[in-house]
C-alpha positions in Angstrom: 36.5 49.7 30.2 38.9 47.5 28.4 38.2 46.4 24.8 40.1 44.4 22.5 40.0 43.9 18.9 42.7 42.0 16.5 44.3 43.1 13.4 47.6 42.6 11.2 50.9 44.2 10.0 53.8 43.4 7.5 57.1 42.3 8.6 59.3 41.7 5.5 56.7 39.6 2.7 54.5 38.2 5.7 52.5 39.2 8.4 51.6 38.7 12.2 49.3 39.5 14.4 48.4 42.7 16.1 46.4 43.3 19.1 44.9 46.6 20.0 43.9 46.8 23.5 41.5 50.2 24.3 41.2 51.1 27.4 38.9 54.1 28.7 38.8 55.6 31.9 37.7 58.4 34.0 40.2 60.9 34.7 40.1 63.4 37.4 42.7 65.3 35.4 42.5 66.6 31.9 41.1 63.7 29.2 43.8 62.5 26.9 44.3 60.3 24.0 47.0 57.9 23.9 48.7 55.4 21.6 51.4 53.3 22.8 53.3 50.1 20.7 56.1 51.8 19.1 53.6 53.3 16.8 55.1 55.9 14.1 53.7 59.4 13.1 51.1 57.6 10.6 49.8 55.8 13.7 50.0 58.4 16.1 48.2 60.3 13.4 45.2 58.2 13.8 44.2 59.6 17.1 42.7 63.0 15.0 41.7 60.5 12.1 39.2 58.0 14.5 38.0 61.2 16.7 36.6 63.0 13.6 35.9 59.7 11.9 33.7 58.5 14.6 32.0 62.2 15.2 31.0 62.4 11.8 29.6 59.3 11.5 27.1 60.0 14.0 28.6 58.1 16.7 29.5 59.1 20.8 33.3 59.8 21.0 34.3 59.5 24.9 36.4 63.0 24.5 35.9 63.6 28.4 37.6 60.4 29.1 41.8 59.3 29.0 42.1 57.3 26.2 44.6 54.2 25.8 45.7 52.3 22.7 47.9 49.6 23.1 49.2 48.0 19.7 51.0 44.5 20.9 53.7 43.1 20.6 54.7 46.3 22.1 58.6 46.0 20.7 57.3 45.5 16.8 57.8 48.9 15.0 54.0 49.9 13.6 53.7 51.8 10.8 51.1 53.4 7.8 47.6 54.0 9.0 45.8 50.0 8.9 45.0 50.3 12.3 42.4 53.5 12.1 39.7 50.9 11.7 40.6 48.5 14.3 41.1 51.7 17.0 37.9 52.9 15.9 36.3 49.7 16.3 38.1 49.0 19.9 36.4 52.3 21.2 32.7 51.7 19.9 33.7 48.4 21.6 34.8 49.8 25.1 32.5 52.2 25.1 29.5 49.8 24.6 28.7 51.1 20.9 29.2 47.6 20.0 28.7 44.1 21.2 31.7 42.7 22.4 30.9 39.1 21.2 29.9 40.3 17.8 33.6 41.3 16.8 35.4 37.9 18.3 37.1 36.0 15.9 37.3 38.9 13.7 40.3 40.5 12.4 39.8 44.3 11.2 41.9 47.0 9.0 41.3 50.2 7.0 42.6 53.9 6.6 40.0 56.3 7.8 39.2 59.3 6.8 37.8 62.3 8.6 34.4 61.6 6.9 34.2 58.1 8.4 34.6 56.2 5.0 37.2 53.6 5.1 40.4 53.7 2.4 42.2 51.0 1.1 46.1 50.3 2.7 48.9 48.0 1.2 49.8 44.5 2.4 46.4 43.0 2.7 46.7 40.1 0.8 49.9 38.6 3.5 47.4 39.4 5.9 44.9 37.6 4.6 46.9 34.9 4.0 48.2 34.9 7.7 44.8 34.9 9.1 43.7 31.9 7.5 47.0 29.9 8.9 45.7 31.7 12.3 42.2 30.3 12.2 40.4 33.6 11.6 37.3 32.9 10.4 36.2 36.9 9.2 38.4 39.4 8.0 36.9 42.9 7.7 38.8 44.9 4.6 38.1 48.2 2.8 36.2 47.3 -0.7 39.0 48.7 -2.4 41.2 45.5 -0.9 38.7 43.1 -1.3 39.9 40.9 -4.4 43.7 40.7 -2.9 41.9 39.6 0.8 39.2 37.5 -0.9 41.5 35.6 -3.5 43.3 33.2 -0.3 39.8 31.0 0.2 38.4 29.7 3.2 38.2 32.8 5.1 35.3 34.5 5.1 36.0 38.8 3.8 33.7 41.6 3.9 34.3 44.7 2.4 33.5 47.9 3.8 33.0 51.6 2.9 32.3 53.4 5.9 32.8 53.4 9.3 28.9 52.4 9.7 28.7 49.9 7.4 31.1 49.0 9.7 28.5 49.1 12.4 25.6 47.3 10.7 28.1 44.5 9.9 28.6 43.7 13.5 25.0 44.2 14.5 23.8 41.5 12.0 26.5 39.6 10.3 23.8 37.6 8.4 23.0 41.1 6.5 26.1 41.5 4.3 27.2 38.1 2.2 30.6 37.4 2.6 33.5 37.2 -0.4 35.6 34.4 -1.7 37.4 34.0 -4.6 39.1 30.9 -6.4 42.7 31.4 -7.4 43.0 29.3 -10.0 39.9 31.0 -11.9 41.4 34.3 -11.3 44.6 33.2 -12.7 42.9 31.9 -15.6 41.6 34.9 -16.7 44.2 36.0 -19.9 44.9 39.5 -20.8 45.9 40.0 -24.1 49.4 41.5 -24.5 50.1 44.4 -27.2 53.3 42.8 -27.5 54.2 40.1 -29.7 57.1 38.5 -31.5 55.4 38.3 -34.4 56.0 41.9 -35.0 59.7 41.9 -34.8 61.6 41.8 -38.2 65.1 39.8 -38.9 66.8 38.9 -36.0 65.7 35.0 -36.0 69.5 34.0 -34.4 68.4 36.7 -30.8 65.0 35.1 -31.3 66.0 32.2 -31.1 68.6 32.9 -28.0 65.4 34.3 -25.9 63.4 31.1 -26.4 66.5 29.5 -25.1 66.5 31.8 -21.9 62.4 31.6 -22.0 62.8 28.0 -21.8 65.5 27.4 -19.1 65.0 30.2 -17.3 68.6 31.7 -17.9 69.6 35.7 -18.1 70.4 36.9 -20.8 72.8 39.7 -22.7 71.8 41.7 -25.2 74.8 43.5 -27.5 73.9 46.0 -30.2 74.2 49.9 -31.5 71.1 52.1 -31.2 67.9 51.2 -32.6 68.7 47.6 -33.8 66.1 46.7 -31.5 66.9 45.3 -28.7 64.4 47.3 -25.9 61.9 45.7 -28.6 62.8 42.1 -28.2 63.2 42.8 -24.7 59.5 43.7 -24.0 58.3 40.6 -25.9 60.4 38.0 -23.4 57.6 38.0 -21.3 54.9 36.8 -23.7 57.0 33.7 -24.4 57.4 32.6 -20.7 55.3 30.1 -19.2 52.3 31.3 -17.5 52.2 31.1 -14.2 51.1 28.9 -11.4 48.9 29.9 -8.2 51.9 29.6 -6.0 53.7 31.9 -8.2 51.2 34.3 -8.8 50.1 34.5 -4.6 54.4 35.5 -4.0 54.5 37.9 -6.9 51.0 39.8 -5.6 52.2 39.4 -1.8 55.0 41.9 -3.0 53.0 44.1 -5.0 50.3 44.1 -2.4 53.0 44.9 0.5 54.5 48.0 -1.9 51.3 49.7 -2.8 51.6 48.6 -6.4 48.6 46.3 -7.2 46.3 47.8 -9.4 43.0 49.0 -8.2 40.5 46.1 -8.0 43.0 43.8 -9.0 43.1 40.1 -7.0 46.2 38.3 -8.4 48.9 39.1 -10.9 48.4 36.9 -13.4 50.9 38.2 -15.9 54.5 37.3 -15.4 55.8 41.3 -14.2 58.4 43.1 -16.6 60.2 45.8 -14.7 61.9 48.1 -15.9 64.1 51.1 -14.1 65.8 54.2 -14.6 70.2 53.4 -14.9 69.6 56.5 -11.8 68.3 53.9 -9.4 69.6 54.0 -6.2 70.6 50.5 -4.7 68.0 50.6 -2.3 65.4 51.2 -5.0 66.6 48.2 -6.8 67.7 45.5 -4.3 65.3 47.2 -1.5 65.9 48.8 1.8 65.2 52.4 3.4 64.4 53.4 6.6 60.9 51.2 6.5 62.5 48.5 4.6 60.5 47.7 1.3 60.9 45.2 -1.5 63.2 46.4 -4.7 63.0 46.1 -7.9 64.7 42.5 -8.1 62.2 41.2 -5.5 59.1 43.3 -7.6 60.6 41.3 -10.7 59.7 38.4 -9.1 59.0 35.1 -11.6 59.1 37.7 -14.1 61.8 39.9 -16.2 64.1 42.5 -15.0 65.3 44.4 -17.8 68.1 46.9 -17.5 68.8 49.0 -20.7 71.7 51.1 -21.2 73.5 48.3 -19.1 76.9 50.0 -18.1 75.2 53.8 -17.6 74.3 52.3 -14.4 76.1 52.3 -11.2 78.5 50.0 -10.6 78.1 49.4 -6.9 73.9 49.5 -7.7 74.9 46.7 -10.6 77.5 44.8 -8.4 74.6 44.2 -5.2 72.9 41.9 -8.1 75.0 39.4 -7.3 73.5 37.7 -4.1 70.0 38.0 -6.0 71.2 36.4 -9.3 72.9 33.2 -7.3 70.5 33.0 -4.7 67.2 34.0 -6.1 67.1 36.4 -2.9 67.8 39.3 -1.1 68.5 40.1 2.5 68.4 43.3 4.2 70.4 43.9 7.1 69.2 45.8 10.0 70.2 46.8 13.6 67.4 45.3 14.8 66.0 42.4 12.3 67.2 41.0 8.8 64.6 41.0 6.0 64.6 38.4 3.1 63.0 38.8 0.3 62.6 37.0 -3.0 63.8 37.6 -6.1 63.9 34.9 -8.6 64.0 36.4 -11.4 65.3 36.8 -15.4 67.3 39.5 -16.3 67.8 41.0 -19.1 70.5 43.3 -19.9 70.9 45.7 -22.9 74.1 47.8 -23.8 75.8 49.9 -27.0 79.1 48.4 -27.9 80.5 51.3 -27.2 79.8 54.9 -25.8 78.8 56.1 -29.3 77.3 52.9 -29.4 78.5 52.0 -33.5 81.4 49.8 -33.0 81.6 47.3 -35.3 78.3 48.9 -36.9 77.9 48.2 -40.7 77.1 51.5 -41.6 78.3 54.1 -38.9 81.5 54.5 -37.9 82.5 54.4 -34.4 84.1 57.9 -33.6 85.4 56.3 -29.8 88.8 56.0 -29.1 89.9 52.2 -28.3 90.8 53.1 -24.1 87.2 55.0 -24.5 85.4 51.4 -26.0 87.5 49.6 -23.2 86.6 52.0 -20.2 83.2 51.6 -21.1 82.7 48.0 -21.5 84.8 47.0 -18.1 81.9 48.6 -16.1 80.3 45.2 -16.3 82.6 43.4 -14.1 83.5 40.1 -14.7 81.5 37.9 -12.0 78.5 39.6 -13.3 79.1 39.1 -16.6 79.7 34.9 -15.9 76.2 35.0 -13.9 74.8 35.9 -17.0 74.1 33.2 -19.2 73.3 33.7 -23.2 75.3 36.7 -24.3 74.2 37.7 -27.9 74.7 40.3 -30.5 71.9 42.5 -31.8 72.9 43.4 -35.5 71.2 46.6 -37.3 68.6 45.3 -39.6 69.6 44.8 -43.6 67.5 47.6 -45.8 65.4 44.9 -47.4 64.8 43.2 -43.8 63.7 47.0 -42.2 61.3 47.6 -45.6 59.6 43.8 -45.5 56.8 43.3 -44.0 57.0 41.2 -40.1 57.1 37.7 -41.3 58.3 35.3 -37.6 56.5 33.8 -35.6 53.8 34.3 -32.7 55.0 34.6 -29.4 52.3 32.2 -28.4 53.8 29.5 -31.1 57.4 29.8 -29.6 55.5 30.0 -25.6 54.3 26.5 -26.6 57.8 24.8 -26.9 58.8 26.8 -23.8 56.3 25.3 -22.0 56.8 21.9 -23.0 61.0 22.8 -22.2 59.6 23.5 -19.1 57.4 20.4 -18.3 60.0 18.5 -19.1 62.2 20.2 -16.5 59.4 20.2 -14.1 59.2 16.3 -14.0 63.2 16.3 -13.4 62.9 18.0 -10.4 60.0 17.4 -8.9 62.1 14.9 -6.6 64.4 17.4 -5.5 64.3 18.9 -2.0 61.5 21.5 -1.9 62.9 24.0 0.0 65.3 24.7 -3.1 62.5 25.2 -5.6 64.4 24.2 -8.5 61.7 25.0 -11.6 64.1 25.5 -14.2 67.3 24.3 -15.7 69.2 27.5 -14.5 68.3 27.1 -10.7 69.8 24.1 -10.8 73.0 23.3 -8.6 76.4 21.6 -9.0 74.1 18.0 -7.3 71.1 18.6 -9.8 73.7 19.3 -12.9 76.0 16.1 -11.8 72.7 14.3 -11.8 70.8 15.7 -15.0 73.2 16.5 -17.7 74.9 13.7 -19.0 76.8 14.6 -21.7 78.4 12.2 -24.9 82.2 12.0 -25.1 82.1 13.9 -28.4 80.2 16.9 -26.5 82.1 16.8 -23.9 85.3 17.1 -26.0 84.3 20.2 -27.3 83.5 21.7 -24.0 86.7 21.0 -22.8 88.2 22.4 -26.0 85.8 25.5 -25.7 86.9 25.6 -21.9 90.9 26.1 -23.2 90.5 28.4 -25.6 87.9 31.1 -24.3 89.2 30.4 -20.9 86.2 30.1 -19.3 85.5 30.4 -15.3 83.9 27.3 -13.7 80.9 29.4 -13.0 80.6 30.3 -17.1 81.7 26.4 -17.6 78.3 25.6 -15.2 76.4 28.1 -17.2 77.7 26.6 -20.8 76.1 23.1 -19.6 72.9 24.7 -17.7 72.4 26.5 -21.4 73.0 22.4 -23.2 70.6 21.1 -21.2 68.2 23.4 -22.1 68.8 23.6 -25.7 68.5 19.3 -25.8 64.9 19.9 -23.8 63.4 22.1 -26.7 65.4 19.5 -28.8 63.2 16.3 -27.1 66.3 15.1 -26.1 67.3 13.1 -23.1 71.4 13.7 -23.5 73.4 16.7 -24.0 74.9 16.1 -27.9 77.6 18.0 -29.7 74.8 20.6 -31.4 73.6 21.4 -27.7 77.0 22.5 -26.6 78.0 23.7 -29.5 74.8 26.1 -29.6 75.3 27.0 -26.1 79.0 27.8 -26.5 77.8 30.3 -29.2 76.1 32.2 -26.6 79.4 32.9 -24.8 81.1 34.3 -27.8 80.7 38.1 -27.1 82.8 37.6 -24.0 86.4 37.2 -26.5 85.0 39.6 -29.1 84.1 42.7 -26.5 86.0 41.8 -23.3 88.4 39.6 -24.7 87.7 36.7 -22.8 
C-alpha cells in the first residue's frame, strides 16, 4: 500500500517542499527497509530510529514486509533527521494505523527518538513560513519548535511530544487546540540589557562617533592600546540601535532557526544580535560554507553588530572575503551544484592595538616596537577594507581623575532616542526607493540615492574638496565622508549637509594619515 505524507527542508535561508511516498509490499524474498531521495547518513539513519520508535510506542511495525521511502524531489540533497516523523507517520498511514484523510493538508517534522518521543530539529521557522505561502492549513512541530513555527500566523501549529500524541492528534483534531502567535507582540516584549553606556567613563568624542554609526548605520574603527576600553564601548553599540521591526526580526530568526542557534522556547529575536568570533575563524565559519553549506557569522550578524577585536590578528584572506558582504549586504556561496545567498546586512565593528605591543603613541607606556614592526602590523588591514569602513576613531587611555570618578554620561536609551529619530528621518527618504534595494539607512545608500539626498552648501563642499587633496582620499572613502555628513545633519535636524557636518565627518577619517599615512 502506497501512502503519502508532506513535509519540508532548507535550501539556503528558505524552504520547499518534501514529499515522502511509503510504499509497503509483500516480498517473496527477504523484507527490507529502504530510503531513497539522495538522503544522507542522518536520513538513512532514520530507518533504526522509526522501527524502534514505532515498537515502543505500542504500535504494529510491518518488519515482514519490503519497505520504500521515497523523499521527492528525488535530485535535492536531504539531510539531518526532520523527516523521522513524517516516515513514521507515512507507515502508520500505509499500513492503515491511520486514516488517510485525517493527515491531508498536513505538513509534519520531528527527530525521533528510540522511545517514540519526538525532538526538536533546526530550520522550522522557514518552514513554517513556506507552508503558509503553500496553503498549508496544519503544520505538526515538536513542542520544543513550537514558538519559532507558531510566531508566522495564519497557519494552524500543534506541538507534539510523542509519537502517540502524534496518533491522538490525527484521530480527533478537535482534541488538541491549535497555536498562533502575533509577531509584533512578541517583538514587543523588551529584555533588559546588562549593558549600558551610562557606565562607560570619559571617552564622550568615541561616544559620540558610535551614535553617529548607530544612527546611519555605518561601520566603524576602533584605534586604541589595551584596556582603554574599547571591547567595552563595543558591547554597548547594540543598545543604542534602533529596535527592530517584524521583517527584521522574522530574517534574523530564519538564520538562527536554520543554524541550530535559537534559544530554547524562544519565538523571535527580538534583540538586534552582537556576534562576536575568535581572530582563529576560518573563512567558512565567518562568511559560511562547508560541505552542508550553513550561514556564517556575517549572515548570523544580521541587522545587528559584528565585532572583530584584535582586528589585524586575524587572517587576511578570512578578513579580505568581507568585502562582498560589506558592499552588498550579502554573501554567496558557490557550489558545483547550486549557489546559496545569504544575507548579511550588517555593522561592523572593528577593534585593534596601534601596534603589536599595542602602546604607540600611549601617554604613559612606551612602545618598545620597532617602526617596520608598527608598519608590518598595521598594513594587515588592507586598504579597500579599510575605505569600506566608515568612522575610524581613536580610543585614548583614560586620564587618572576620569578612571577614579564615578560614570557620569549618558543612558544608552537617551542617545537610542536620537538614533531613532536619525533613523525616521532616513526612513521617510527612502521609502520611495525601489524595494528590492532595501535602503534603511544612510550607509546603504547608492551613488543615485547620494546624488539625490545629500545636497551639500558651497562652503561644505569646499572643504570636502580641500579634505579630498590633502588626505587623498579614494572615491569610495569620498562616498563614505558624505554618507557620514548626511548622517551627522539628520541627528542635527537638518535638511542640508553644512560645513560642521563635513567637517565632523572628515574627523572620522583622520586615523587613516596618522597610522597608515593616508
Amino acid at each position: 500500500m502506497l501512502s503519502v505524507v508532506e513535509s519540508s527542508a532548507i535550501f539556503g535561508v528558505d524552504a520547499y517542499g518534501v514529499r515522502v511516498e511509503v510504499n509497503v509490499a509483500y516480498t517473496a524474498t527477504l523484507p527490507g527497509f529502504t530510503i531513497v531521495g539522495l538522503p544522507d547518513v542522518a536520513v538513512n539513519e532514520a530507518r533504526e530510529r522509526v522501527r524502534a520508535a514505532i515498537k515502543n510506542s505500542g504500535l504494529s511495525f510491518p518488519g515482514d514486509k519490503r519497505l520504500t521511502v521515497n523523499l521527492a524531489p528525488a535530485d535535492m540533497k536531504k539531510a539531518g533527521p526532520a523527516f523521522d516523523l513524517p516516515i513514521a507517520v507515512g507507515l502508520l498511514l500505509a499500513t492503515s494505523q491511520i486514516a488517510e484523510e485525517n493527515a491531508a493538508g498536513c505538513l509534519f517534522i520531528g527527530e525521533l527518538s528510540l522511545d517514540g518521543s519526538v525532538r526538536p530539529v533546526t530550520g522550522v521557522l522557514p518552514m513554517a513560513v513556506w507552508a503558509k505561502k503553500s496553503g498549508y492549513r496544519r503544520f505538526v512541530v515538536p513542542s520544543a519548535n513550537t514558538g519559532e513555527a507558531a510566531i508566522v500566523g495564519d497557519i494552524d501549529v500543534y506541538p507534539v511530544d510523542t509519537l502517540t500524541d502524534v496518533l491522538l492528534l490525527l484521530a480527533d483534531w478537535g482534541s488538541a487546540n491549535p497555536v498562533r502567535m502575533d509577531p509584533a507582540e512578541a517583538l514587543s516584549r523588551t529584555v533588559h540589557s546588562e549593558w549600558d553606556f551610562a557606565d562607560v567613563k570619559g571617552q564622550s568624542h568615541v561616544k559620540r562617533a558610535l551614535e553617529v554609526a548607530a544612527a546611519g548605520g555605518h561601520n566603524v574603527l576602533l584605534v586604541g592600546s589595551p584596556g582603554s576600553g574599547k571591547t567595552m564601548l563595543a558591547r554597548r553599540l547594540p543598545t543604542i540601535l534602533p529596535p527592530m521591526t517584524v521583517d527584521e526580526a522574522l530574517e534574523a530568526t530564519k538564520l538562527y532557526s536554520i543554524t541550530g542557534l535559537l534559544p530554547s522556547g524562544t519565538a523571535l529575536i527580538s534583540e538586534r544580535p552582537f556576534r562576536s568570533p575568535h581572530h582563529t575563524i576560518s573563512n567558512a565559519g565567518l562568511t559560511g560554507g562547508g560541505s552542508y553549506p550553513r550561514p556564517g557569522e556575517v549572515s548570523l550578524a544580521h541587522n545587528g553588530v559584528l565585532f572583530l577585536d584584535e582586528l589585524p590578528e586575524f587572517n587576511r584572506d578570512v578578513l579580505e572575503v568581507m568585502r562582498q558582504p560589506l558592499e552588498d549586504g550579502q554573501v554567496t556561496i558557490a557550489r558545483a551544484a547550486a549557489s546559496l545567498t545569504y544575507p548579511a546586512r550588517f555593522m561592523l565593528c572593528g577593534a585593534l592595538n596601534p601596534c603589536p605591543c599595542g602602546y604607540f603613541g600611549d601617554s604613559l607606556r612606551q612602545c618598545t616596537c620597532k617602526p617596520e614592526s608598527v608598519k608590518k602590523y598595521l598594513n594587515k588591514l588592507s586598504g579597500p577594507l579599510l575605505d569600506r569602513i566608515d568612522i575610524h576613531i581613536e580610543v585614548p587611555r583614560l586620564r587618572h581623575d576620569e578612571l577614579i570618578a564615578p560614570p557620569a554620561g549618558e543612558r544608552s536609551a537617551a542617545i537610542r532616542g536620537r538614533v531613532i529619530v536619525a533613523r525616521e528621518k532616513q526612513a521617510a527618504r527612502f521609502r520611495d526607493e525601489d524595494a528590492s534595494r532595501k535602503i534603511y539607512c544612510n550607509a546603504h545608500m547608492g551613488a543615485r540615492q547620494m546624488q539625490k539626498h545629500c545636497p551639500v552648501t558651497a562652503d561644505a563642499k569646499s572643504l570636502l574638496c580641500a579634505a579630498i587633496t590633502q588626505m587623498s582620499l579614494s572615491a569610495r572613502a569620498y562616498d563614505r565622508i558624505l554618507k557620514l555628513a548626511r548622517t551627522i545633519s539628520d541627528l542635527a535636524g537638518e535638511d542640508t549637509i553644512g560645513i560642521a557636518h563635513v567637517a565632523e565627518a572628515v574627523q572620522y577619517r583622520a586615523l587613516d594619515r596618522k597610522f597608515w599615512g593616508g
